[in-house]
C-alpha positions in Angstrom: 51.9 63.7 165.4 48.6 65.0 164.6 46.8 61.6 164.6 46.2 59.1 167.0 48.6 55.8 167.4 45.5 53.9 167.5 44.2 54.3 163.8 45.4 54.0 160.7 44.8 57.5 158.9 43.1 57.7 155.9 45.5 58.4 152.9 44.3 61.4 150.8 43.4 60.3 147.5 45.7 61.5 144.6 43.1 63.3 142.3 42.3 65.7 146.3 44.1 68.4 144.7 42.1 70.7 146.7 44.6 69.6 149.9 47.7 70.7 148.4 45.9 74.1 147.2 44.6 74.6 151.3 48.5 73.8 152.2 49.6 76.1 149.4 47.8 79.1 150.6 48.7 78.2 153.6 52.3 78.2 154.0 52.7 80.8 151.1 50.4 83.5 153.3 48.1 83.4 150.2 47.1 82.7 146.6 49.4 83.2 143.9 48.1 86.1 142.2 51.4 88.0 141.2 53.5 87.6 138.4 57.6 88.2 138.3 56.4 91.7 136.7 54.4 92.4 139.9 57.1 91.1 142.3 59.3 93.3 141.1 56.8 96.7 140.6 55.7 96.1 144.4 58.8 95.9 146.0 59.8 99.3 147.8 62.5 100.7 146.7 61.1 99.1 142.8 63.4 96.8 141.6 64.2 95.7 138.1 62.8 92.1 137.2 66.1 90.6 136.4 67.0 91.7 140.4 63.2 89.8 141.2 64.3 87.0 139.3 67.9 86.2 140.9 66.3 86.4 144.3 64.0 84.0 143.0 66.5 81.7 141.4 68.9 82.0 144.4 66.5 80.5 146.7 67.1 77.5 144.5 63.3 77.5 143.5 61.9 76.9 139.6 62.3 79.9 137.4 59.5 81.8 136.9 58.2 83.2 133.6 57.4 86.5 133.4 53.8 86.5 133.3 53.3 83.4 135.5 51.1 84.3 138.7 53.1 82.4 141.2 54.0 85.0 143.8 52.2 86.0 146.9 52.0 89.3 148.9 55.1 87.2 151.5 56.9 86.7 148.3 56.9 91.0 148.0 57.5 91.2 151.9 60.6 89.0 151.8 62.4 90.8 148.4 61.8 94.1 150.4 63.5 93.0 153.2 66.3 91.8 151.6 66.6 94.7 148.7 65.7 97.3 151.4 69.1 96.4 153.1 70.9 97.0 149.8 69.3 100.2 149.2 69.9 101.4 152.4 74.1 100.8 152.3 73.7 97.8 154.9 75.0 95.4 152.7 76.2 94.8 149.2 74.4 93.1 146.1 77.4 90.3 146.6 76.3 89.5 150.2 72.6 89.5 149.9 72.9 86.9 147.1 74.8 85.1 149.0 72.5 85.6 152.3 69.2 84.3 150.4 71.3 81.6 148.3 72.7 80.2 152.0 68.8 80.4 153.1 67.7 78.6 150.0 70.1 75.5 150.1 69.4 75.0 153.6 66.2 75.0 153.6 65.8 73.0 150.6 67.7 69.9 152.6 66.0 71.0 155.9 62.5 70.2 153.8 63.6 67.2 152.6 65.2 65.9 155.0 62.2 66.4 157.8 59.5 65.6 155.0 61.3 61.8 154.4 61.6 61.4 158.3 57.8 62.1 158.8 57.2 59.5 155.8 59.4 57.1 157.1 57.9 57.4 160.8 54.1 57.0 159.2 54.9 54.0 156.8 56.4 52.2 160.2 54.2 53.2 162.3 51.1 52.4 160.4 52.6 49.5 158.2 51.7 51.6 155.0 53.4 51.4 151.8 56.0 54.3 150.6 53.1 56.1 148.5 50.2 55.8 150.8 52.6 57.1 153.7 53.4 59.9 151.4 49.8 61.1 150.8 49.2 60.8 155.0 52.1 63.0 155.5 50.9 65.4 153.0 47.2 65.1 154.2 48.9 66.5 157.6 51.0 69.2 156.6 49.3 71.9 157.4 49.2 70.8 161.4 52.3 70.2 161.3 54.0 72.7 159.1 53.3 75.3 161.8 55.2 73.5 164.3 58.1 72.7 162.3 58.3 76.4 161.4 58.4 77.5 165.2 61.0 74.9 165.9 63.3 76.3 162.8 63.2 79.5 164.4 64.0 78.9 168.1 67.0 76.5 166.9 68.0 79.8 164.5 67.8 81.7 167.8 70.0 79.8 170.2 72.8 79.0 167.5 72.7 82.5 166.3 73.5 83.4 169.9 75.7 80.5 170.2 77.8 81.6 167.4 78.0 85.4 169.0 78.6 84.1 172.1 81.6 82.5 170.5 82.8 85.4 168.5 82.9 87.6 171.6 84.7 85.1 174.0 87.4 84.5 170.8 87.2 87.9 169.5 86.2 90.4 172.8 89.5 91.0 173.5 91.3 91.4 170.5 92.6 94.9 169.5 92.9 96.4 166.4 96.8 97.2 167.1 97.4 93.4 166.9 98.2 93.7 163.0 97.3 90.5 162.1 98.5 88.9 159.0 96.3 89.9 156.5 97.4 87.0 154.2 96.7 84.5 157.2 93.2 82.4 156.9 91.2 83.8 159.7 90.4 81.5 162.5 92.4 79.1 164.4 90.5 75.8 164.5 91.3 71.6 165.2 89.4 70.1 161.7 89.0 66.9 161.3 87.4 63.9 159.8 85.7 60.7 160.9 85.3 58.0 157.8 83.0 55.2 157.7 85.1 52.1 157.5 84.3 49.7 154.7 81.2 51.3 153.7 80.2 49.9 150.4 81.1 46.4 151.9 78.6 47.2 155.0 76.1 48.4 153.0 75.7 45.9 149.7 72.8 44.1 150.1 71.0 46.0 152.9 67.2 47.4 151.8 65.6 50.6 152.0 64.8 50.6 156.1 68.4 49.1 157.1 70.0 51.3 154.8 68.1 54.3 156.3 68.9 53.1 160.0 72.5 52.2 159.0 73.1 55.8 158.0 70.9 57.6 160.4 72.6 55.7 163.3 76.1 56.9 162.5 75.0 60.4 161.6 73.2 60.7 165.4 76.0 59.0 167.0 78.7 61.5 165.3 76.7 64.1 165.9 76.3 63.4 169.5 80.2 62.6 170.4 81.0 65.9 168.7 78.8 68.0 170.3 79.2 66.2 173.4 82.8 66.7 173.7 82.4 70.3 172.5 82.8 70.4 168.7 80.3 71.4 166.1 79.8 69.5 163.0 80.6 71.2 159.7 78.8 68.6 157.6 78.2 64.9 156.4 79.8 63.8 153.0 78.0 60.2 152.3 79.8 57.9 154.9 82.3 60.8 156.7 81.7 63.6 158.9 83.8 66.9 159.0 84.3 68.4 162.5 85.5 71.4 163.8 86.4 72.5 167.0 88.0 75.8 169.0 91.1 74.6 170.7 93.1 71.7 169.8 92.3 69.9 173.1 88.9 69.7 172.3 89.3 68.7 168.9 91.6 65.8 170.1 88.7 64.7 172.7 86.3 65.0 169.7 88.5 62.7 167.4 89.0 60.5 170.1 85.4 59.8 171.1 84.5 58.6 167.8 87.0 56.5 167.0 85.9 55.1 170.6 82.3 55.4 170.1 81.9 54.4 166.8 82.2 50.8 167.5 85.2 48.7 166.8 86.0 46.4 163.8 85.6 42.9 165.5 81.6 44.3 167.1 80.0 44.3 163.9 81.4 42.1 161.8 80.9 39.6 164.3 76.7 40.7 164.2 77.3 40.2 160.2 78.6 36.8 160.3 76.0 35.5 163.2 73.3 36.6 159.8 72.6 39.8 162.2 72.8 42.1 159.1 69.6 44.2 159.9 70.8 44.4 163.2 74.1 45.4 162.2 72.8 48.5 160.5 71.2 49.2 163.8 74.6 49.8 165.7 77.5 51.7 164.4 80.4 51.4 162.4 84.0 51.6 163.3 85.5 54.5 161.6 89.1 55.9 160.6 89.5 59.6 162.1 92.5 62.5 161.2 92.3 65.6 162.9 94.6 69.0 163.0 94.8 72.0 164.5 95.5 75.1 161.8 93.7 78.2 160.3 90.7 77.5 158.5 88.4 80.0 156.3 84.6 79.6 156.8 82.7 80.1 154.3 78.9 78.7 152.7 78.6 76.6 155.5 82.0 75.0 155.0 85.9 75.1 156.0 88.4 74.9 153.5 92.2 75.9 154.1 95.7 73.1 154.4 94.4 71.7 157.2 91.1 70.4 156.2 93.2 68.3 153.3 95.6 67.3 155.8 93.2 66.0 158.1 91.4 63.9 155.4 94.4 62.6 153.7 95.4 61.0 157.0 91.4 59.8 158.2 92.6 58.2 154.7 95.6 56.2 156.6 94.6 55.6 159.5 93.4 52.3 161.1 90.0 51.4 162.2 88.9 52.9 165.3 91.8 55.2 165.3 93.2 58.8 165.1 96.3 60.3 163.5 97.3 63.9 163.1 100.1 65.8 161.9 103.9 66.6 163.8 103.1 70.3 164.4 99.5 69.1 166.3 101.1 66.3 168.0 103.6 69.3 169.9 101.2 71.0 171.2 99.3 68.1 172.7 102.7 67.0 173.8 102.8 68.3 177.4 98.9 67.6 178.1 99.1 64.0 179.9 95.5 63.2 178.9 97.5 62.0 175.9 99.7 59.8 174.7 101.3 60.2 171.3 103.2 57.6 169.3 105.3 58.5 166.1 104.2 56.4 162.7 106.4 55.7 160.0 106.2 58.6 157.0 103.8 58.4 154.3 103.3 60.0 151.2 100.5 61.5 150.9 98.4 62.4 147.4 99.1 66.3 146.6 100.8 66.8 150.5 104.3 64.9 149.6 105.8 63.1 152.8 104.1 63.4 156.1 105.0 61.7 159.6 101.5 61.3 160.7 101.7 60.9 165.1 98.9 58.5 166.3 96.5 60.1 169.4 95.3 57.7 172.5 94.3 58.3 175.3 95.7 57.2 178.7 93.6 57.0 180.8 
């Protein structure tokens, strides 16, 4: 942090307008002096303003009238990057929109979800309340901004060369006399799900900071089995998390450390009933996991294909701290003796019909 542990810092009153213009300047690489009409006269090749505008409005920020001066000289930089592709035959229209609209949405949550951590920290850490906290973390924004930017870009870096690294030791090999099906979905993957168990009956009742822990704790404790066991996390949906993995082995030690890991039923309601229940949302919650192994289409930051609904119809199923999959998965675990595998009665599951869900464990 940019202030000492020792003193309280001095909250920045609310009419100090002049701090947010600083920080404005700032981060923006100067004042705001061009209109949409400019944004789109400057830019090189010249676009038209409606093109200015979508960029605009595809970084998920408020529209902009016309004659408005709320553009800066990075504003002009960053269209001509992005329409200078176009122009040149690098890309199409289609996949620059989508390009800037996948930068927008994730740094929107990226933002806010570093912004509330820093106000979180400072209202702890210097027993302030929510709004004072706020006006600290602004006050400090534009020593820490800087640093937050340099982190974004060397964690863009290394998963950038993560993912290529991963394309060429999947991919390198392949030839194009393979034919593959062209109506197949494109990558082989294990999917699944881990779901919170009991949620809303966990939660009722807890405040703002246990609330905040309760959730935080089983987002960094998923995140940390998956990644651990060699998975990546697709994304967090409330009180589940959706994991993907490149083998089916791997995606059967991901499922399997967090059922394990995640705490078991009898842990925490035991902390709940001994009137632990801030301490409770300090640990983790058991959770219900389904995981499969089929093709998967990537797309916005997301995986969608017949196994991603299987998987979640049987996290759906399954029992507390444990992990089902499908008959077809199950085979080809079959001969690995890390496993053990043990056949469930059918079930009818909502817009799949009857499925014979296998339950995972480990045996050792």
């Amino acid at each position: 942090m940019t202030f000492p542990t020792s003193a309280v810092p001095e909250p920045v009153p609310p009419e100090a307008g002049s701090t947010v213009d600083r920080l404005d300047s700032l981060l923006l690489g100067g004042d705001r002096t061009l209109t949409l009409r400019d944004l789109a006269a400057r830019s090189d090749p010249c676009v038209a303003v409606e093109d200015a505008s979508l960029f605009w409005s595809t970084l998920g920020l408020p529209h902009a009238d016309l004659d408005d001066p709320v553009f800066t000289e990075d504003d002009v930089a960053a269209l001509i990057r992005i329409t200078g592709l176009v122009a040149a035959g690098h890309l199409e229209r289609r996949t620059a929109v989508t390009l800037t609209r996948a930068l927008g949405h994730t740094s929107e949550r990226l933002v806010l979800w570093q912004v509330e951590a820093l106000v979180e920290d400072t209202a702890a850490r210097f027993q302030l309340d929510d709004t004072s906290a706020r006006l600290v973390v602004l006050d400090q924004l534009a020593e820490t901004g800087p640093m937050l930017e340099a982190q974004l870009v060397h964690s863009w870096r290394r998963h950038l060369a993560a993912m290529a690294g991963r394309i060429a030791a999947e991919f390198g090999e392949a030839r194009m006399a393979d034919h593959p099906d062209p109506t197949a979905l494109p990558l082989a993957r294990a999917v699944g799900f881990a779901d919170m168990v009991s949620f809303t009956r966990r939660t009722a009742g807890l405040g703002p900071t246990d609330l905040s822990l309760f959730v935080q704790r089983f987002e960094t404790a998923a995140r940390d089995v998956v990644t651990a066991a060699g998975g990546r996390v697709v994304k967090t949906i409330g009180d589940a998390v959706l994991f993907i993995a490149d083998d089916v082995v791997t995606g059967a030690h991901v499922a399997l450390g967090l059922a394990r890991v995640l705490g078991s039923e009898l842990d925490v309601d035991a902390e709940r009933s001994a009137g632990g229940m801030a301490e409770g949302a300090r640990g983790v919650t058991p959770v219900r996991v389904g995981f499969v192994q089929g093709r998967v289409l990537s797309r916005f930051g997301d995986v969608f294909g017949a196994s991603v609904n299987v998987a979640a119809r049987l996290t759906d199923i399954a029992e507390p701290s444990t992990v089902l999959t499908d008959q077809a998965t199950a085979a080809l675990l079959a001969q690995d003796p890390r496993f053990a595998l043990t056949p469930q009665p059918a079930r009818d599951l909502a817009g799949l019909g009857s499925i014979a869900p296998v339950r995972v464990s480990a045996t050792t």
